[in-house]
MILUMGU-91541 format. One record per residue (C-alpha): residue in one letter; x, y, z. Coordinates in steps of 0.5 Angstrom, whole numbers, plus 500, padded with zeros to 3 digits. Layout:
MILUMGU-91541
[rec A,[X,Y,Z]];
...
//
This chain:
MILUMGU-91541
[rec X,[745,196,097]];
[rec X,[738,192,097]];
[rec X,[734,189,103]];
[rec X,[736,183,101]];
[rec X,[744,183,099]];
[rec X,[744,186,107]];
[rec X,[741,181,111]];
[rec X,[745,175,107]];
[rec X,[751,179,109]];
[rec X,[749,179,116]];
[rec X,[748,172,115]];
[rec X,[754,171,113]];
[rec X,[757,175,118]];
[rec X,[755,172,123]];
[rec X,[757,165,120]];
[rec X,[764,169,121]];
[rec X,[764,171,127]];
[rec X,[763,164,131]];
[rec X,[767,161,127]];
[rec X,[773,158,131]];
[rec X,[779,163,130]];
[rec X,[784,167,133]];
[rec X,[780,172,136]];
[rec X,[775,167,139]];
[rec X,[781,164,142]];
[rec X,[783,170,145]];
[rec X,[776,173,147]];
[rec X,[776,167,152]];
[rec X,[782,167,155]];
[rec X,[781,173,157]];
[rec X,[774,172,159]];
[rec X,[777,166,164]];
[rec X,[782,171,166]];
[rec X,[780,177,166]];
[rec X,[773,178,166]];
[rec X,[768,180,161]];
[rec X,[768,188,162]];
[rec X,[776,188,162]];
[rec X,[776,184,156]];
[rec X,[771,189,152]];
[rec X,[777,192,151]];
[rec X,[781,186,148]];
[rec X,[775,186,143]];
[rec X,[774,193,141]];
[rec X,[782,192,139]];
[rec X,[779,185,135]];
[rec X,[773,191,132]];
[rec X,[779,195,130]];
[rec X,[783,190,126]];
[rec X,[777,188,123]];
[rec X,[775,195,120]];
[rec X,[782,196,117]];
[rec X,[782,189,114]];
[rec X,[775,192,111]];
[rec X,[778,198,109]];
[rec X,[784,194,106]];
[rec X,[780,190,102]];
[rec X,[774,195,100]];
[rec X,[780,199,097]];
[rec X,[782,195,093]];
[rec X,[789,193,096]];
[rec X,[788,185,099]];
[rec X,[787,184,092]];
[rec X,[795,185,092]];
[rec X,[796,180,096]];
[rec X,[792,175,091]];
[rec X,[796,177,086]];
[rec X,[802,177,089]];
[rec X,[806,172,091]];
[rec X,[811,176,096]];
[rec X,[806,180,099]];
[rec X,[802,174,101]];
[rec X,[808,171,104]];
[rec X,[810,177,108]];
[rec X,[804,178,111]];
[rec X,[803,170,112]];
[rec X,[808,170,115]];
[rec X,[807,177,120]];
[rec X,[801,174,122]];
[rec X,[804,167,124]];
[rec X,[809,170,128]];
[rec X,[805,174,132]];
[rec X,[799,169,132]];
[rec X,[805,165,136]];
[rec X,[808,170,141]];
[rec X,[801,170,143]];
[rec X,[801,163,145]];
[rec X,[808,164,148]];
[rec X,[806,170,152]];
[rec X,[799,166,155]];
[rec X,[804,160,155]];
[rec X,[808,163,160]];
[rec X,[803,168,163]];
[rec X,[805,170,171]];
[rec X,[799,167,175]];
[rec X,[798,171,182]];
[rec X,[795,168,189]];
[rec X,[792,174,192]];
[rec X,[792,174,200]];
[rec X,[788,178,204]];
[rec X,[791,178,212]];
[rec X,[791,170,213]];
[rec X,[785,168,207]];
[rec X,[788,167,201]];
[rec X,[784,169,195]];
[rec X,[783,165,189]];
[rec X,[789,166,184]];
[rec X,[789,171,178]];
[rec X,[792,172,172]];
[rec X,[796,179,171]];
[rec X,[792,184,168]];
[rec X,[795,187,163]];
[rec X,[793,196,161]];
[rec X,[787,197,157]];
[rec X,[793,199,151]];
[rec X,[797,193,152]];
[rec X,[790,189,151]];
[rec X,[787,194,146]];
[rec X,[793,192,142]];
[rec X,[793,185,143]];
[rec X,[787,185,139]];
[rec X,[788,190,134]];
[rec X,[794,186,131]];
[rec X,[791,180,132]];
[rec X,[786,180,127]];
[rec X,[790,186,123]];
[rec X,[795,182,121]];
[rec X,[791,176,119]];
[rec X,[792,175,112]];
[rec X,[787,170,111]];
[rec X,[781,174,113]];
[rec X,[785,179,109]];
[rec X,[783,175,103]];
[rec X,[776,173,104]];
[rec X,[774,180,106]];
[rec X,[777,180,098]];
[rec X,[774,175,096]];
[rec X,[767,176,098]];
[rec X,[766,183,100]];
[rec X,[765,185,093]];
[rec X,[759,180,092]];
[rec X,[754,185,097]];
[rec X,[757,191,094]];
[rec X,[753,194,088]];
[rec X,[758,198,083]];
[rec X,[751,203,081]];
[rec X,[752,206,087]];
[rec X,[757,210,092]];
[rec X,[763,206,095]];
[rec X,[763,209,102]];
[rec X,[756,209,104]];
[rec X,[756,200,103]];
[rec X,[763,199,107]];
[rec X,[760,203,113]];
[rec X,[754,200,112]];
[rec X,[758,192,112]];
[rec X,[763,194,116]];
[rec X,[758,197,122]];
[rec X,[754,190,121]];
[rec X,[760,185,122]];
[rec X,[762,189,128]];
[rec X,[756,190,131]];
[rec X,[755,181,130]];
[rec X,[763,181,132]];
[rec X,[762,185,139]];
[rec X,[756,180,141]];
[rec X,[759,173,139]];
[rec X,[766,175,141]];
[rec X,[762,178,148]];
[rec X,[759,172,149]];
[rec X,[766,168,149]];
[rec X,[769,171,153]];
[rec X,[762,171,158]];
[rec X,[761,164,156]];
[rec X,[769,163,159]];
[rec X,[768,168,165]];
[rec X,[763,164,167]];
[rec X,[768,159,168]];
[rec X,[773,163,173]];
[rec X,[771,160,180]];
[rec X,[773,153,177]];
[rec X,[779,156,176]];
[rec X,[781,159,183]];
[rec X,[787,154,183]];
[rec X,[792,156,181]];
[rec X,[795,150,177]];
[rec X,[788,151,174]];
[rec X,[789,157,172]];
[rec X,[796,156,169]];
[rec X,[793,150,166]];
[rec X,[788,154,162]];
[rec X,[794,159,160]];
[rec X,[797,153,157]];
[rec X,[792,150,154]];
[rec X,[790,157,150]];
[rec X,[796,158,149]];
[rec X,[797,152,145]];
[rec X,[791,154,141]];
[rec X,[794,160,139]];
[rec X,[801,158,137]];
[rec X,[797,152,133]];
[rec X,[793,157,129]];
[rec X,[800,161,128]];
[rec X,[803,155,125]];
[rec X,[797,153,121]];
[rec X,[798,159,117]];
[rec X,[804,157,115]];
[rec X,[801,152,111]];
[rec X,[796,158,108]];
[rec X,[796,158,101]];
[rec X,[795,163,096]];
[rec X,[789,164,092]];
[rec X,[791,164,084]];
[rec X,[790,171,081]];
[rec X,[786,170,075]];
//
């Protein structure tokens, strides 16, 4: 892999990862609810969905889903599904006002473990077919077929990760900067609902994803 073939991939990679989508939607939430430091662990989970949707597609097995039409429709439909019950469970998340002897606090969300926020993020972009198929798509662009495969997924993949944490990160500061205007907690439910929406509008959207056709 040449100098230039890498920094058009980090390019690329950084078009992605600020592209608007399931897992900047979910960085923000819980940026908002949650602060940035507890939401690295949402989005490390994001981190590791996204290398195994490298590692599907540098090994070949995304070209399945392009090819097939069942495949792609399972997988479609998965990715859907959760991307839904997301939106249902912000949708529906417990907010809590904290009180401290007669001084009430500001209102916060319920924090879920470290396990179940690391989950979160790995499903979500795990079972995102569309970023399946355009890692199928482009990722043999920036990949030389005259040298070893292993060393140039590690290279991409430690590049889009490495662009991601940032971008993701900063969404989630970006929202966590924004906490104190929601200490009410009509507020906060409110922004529950309104990401919450997103989500299941991102999860229904991928209903109407159509599949590629194998050449």
């Amino acid at each position: 892999m040449t100098f230039a073939t890498w920094i058009t991939f980090l390019f690329a990679a950084c078009v992605i990862a600020i592209s608007p989508g399931s897992g900047a939607v979910l960085s923000m939430s819980h940026g908002l609810n949650y602060g940035v430091k507890k939401t690295s662990g949402t989005i490390f989970g994001l981190q590791a969905g996204l290398l195994m949707i490298l590692a599907i597609a540098g090994a070949g097995v995304g070209s399945i889903l392009m090819a097939s039409e069942m495949a792609f429709r399972v997988v479609k439909t998965i990715g859907a599904l959760y991307l839904i019950y997301l939106g249902i469970n912000q949708w529906r998340a417990r907010v809590e006002v904290v009180k401290e002897e007669e001084t009430t606090m500001p209102a916060q969300a319920v924090l879920p473990s470290l396990r179940k926020r690391f989950l979160i993020g790995f499903l979500t972009n795990a079972t995102n077919p569309k970023g399946i198929i355009f890692m199928v798509a482009v990722l043999p662009q920036f990949i030389s077929h005259e040298a070893p495969l292993l060393p140039q997924l590690l290279i991409l993949g430690a590049t889009m990760c490495t662009v991601d944490l940032i971008v993701m990160h900063s969404y989630a500061l970006a929202a966590s900067s924004m906490q104190r205007y929601f200490s009410d907690p009509r507020w906060l439910k409110g922004q529950n609902r309104f990401f919450g929406g997103i989500l299941m509008a991102i999860g229904t959207a991928l209903f109407f994803v159509k599949r590629s056709p194998a050449n």
